[in-house]
N, C-alpha and C positions, 0 to 999 in steps of 0.2 A: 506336233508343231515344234519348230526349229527354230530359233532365231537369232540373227548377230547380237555384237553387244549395241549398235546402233540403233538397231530396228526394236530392240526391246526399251531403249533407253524413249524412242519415238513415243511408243505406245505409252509407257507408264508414267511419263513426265520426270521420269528422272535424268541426270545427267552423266553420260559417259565414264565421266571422271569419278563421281560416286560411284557407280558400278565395278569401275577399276578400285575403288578404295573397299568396299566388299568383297574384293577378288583376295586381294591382298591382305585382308584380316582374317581368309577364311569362312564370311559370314554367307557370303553365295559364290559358287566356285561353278564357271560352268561343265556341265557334265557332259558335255559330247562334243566330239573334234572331228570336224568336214575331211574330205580326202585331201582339199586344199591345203587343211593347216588351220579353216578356220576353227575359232571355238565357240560352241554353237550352248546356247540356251533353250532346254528340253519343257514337256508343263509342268514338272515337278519343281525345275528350280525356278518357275514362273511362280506357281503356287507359294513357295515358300519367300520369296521377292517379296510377295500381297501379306505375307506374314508378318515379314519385315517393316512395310510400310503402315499397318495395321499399328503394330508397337511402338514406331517411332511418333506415331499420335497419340500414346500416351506420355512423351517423353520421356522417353527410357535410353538410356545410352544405350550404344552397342556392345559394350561387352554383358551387360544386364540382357539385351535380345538376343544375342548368341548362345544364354544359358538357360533361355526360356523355352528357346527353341528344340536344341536339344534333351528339353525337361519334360514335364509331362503336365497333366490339364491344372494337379495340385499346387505346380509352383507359380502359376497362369491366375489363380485363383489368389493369390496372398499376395502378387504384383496389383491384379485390379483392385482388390482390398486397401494395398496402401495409395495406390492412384484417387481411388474416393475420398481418402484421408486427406492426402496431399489439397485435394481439390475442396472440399471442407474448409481445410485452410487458410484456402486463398481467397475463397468466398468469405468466410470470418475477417480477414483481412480489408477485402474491400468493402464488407462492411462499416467497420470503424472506420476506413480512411474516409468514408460517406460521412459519416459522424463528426468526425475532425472537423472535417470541409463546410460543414453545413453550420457547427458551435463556431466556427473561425468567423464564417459569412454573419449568421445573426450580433456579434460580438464586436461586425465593423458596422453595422446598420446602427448599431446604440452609442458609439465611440467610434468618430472617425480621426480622435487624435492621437491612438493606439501608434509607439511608434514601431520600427522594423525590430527592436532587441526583442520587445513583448513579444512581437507574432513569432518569433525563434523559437522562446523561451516557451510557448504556451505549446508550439508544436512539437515541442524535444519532451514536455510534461504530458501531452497526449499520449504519446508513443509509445511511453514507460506508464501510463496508467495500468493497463491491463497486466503489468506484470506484478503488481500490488494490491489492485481493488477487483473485486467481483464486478461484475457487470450492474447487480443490484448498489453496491455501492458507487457505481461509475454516476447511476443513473440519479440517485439521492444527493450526489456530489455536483450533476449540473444543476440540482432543484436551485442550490444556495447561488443567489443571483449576484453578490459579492465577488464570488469565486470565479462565477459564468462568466459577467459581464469585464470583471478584469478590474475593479475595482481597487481589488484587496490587492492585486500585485500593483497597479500604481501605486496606492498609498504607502505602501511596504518599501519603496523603493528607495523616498528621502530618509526615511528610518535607519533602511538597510546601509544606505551613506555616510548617515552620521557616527552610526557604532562603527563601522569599519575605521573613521577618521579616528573616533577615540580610542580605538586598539591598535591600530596603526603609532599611534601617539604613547603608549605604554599607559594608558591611564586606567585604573584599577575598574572592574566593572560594581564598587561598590559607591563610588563618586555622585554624585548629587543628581550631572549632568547625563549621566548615561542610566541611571535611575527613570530620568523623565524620560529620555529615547525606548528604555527596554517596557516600560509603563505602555505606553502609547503602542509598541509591537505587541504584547499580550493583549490590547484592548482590542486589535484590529483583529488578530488569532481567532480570539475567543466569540467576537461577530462574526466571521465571515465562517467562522469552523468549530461550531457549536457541540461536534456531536466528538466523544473521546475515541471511540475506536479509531474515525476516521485520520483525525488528528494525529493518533500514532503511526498507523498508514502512512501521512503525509510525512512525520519526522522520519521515520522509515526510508522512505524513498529519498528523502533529502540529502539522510546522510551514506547511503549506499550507491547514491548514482553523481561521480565527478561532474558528468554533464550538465546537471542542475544546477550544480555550486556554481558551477564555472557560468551558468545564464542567470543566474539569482545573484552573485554577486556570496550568497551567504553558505562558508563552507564548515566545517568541523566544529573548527576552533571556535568561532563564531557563535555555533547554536552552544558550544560549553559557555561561551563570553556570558550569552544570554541566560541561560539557567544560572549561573552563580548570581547574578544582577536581579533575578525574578526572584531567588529566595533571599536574597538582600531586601529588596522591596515589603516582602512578607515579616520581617525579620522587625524592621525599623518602627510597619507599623504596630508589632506586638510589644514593642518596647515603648511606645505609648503609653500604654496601659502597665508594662511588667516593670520589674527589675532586671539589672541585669544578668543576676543568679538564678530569677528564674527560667531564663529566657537563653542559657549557657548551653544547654541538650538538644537544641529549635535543629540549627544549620547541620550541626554534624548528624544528625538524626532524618534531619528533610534529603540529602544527601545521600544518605546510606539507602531511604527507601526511595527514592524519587519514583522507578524503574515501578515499583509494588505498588505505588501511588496509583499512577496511569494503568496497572492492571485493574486497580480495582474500580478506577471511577469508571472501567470499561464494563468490566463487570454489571456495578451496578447500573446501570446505565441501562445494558442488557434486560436487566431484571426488569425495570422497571416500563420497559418497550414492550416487554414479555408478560405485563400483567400479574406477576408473581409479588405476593407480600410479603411485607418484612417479616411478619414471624413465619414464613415460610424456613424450614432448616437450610435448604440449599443459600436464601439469602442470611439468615442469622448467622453461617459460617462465616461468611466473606464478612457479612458488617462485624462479626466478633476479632476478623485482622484489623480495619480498619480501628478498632478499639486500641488493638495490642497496638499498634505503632503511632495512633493519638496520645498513648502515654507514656511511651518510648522519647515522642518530642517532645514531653515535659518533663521527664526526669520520674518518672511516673507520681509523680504528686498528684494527689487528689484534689488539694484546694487548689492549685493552679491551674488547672483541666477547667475544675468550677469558673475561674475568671474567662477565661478562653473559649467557653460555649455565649459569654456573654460581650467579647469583642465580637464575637463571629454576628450577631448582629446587630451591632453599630457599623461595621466597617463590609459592607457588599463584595469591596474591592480585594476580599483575600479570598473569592472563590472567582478570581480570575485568572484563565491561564492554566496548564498542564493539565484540560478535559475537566478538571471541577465545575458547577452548576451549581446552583441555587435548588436547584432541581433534584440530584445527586444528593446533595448536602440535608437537607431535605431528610431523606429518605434514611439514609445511614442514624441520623438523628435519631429517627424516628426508632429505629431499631435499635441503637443502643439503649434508648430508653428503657423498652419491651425488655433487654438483657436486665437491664438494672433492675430493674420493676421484679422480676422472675427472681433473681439472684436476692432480693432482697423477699423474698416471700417463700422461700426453701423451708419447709416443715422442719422441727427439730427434731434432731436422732431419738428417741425412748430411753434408749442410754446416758442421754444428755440433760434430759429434761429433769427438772427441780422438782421434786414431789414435796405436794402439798401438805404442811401438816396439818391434820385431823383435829380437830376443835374437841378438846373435851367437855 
């Protein structure tokens, strides 16, 4: 069977012109020439046409089919491989955009004063989830109805206005005024984003994606504004209770570890999800850092420590903010103790001990 380039273009549904463009690439060339001059298409280059059209349903360019063609069933095999991939993908994909579409939809049935910046903002934070959080944290991240409902970024919003005004303004973020603004940010934080891993997550993503800064309003310098003002906060209430000599080692020290802080209240945190006790060795390691740099911010004094387990509860408000908990706190507690308790019941060496004298 013989056929023009028209009568084959009839049959296959293809178009002349595309047949002319596979002349021209080489990728079907027809192989037999009429006495006329026509150039005739044979069943081999039919067959191999069906080849063509086969692969171009997996969406594969042509130069990708032209080296398939001429390849063999192993490189056929590691194209459908990544075709499954591809398509995996895209299924994953419309998955979440399901997702998106459906948290968007319930989030306007609850709040229909949501205005157009949120619904940007929330679908620019969508987008970028998945390349932060596990899907198990995606999913613990819609439980917090704060977060879901849009709450916590309205409330965030006038906050997020006023600091920017007071640094806009050159005003130090230890001022009275930006005290009460950064107050009110941690309270809203630590509601709506209870849990520390996620938390750093969230600062994570914050500080690594312009797009967020630039829909949130709050960029870099901003989240530094806000941590030198939270450990101010901390600072003024220990000074309460302290001196100011005792209270000299707090900031440069809260500073140094901030970063070791949020590991560890992850940590613990961890442990404590995971059903592990504090005299467990895996947890008495970590609670033994959280020791070394609890006395680190005091100058390691001992009697000062002593006052400072005892502000710790009159004062709730210094386990607010950078993943700390009641919870947490708690726990470390708890295990320093068990350190002290052990550390203070150490057998004496035989070498050391005072022998008794013998009564005569």
């Amino acid at each position: 069977m013989l056929l023009k380039i028209g009568e084959l273009a009839q049959r296959t549904g293809i178009t002349v012109r595309t047949l002319h463009h596979y002349d021209k690439l080489g990728l079907l060339t027809p192989s037999v020439r009429s006495e006329a001059g026509y150039r005739l298409y044979n069943r081999h280059d039919i067959a191999r046409l069906h080849r063509i059209q086969a692969l171009r349903r997996l969406d594969l360019s042509l130069q990708e089919i032209a080296e398939l063609i001429q390849g063999d069933t192993a490189d056929l095999r590691s194209v459908i491989s990544q075709q499954i991939h591809s398509l995996e993908e895209q299924i994953k994909q419309s998955q979440e955009l399901r997702e998106r579409l459906l948290e968007l939809d319930e989030q306007l049935h609850q709040n229909d004063d949501l205005n157009m910046d949120y619904w940007l903002s929330t679908l620019e934070m969508m987008s970028l989830r998945s390349k932060y959080f596990s899907p198990e944290e995606i999913a613990l991240w819609r439980q917090n109805k704060d977060v879901h409902s849009g709450k916590m970024e309205m409330a965030m919003q006038s906050i997020v206005a006023q600091i920017r005004a007071y640094m806009d303004a050159k005003v130090a973020p230890s001022e009275p005024q930006v005290l009460v603004q950064v107050q009110k940010w941690l309270e809203t934080v630590h509601q709506s984003v209870p849990n520390p891993a996620l938390l750093k997550k969230f600062a994570d993503m914050h500080r690594d994606e312009p797009s967020i800064q630039a829909m949130s309003g709050v960029d870099n310098a901003m989240m530094d504004y806000i941590n030198i003002a939270a450990i101010e906060i901390r600072y003024q209430i220990y000074r309460r209770y302290l001196s100011e000599d005792e209270c000299q080692y707090f900031r440069p020290s809260f500073m140094r570890n901030m970063d070791n802080w949020t590991a560890l209240f992850i940590d613990l945190k961890n442990f404590i999800d995971a059903g592990i006790a504090v005299t467990d060795p895996i947890a008495l390691q970590r609670i033994q850092d959280w020791r070394t740099m609890f006395l680190d911010a005091w100058g390691n004094r001992v009697e000062t420590v002593q006052k400072i387990r005892q502000i710790h509860e009159k004062e709730p408000r210094l386990t607010i903010g950078g993943g700390l908990s009641q919870e947490v706190l708690d726990y470390a507690v708890t295990g320093i103790r068990y350190i002290e308790m052990q550390n203070s019941t150490v057998p004496t060496s035989p070498k050391t001990a005072k022998k008794t004298p013998k009564s005569r």
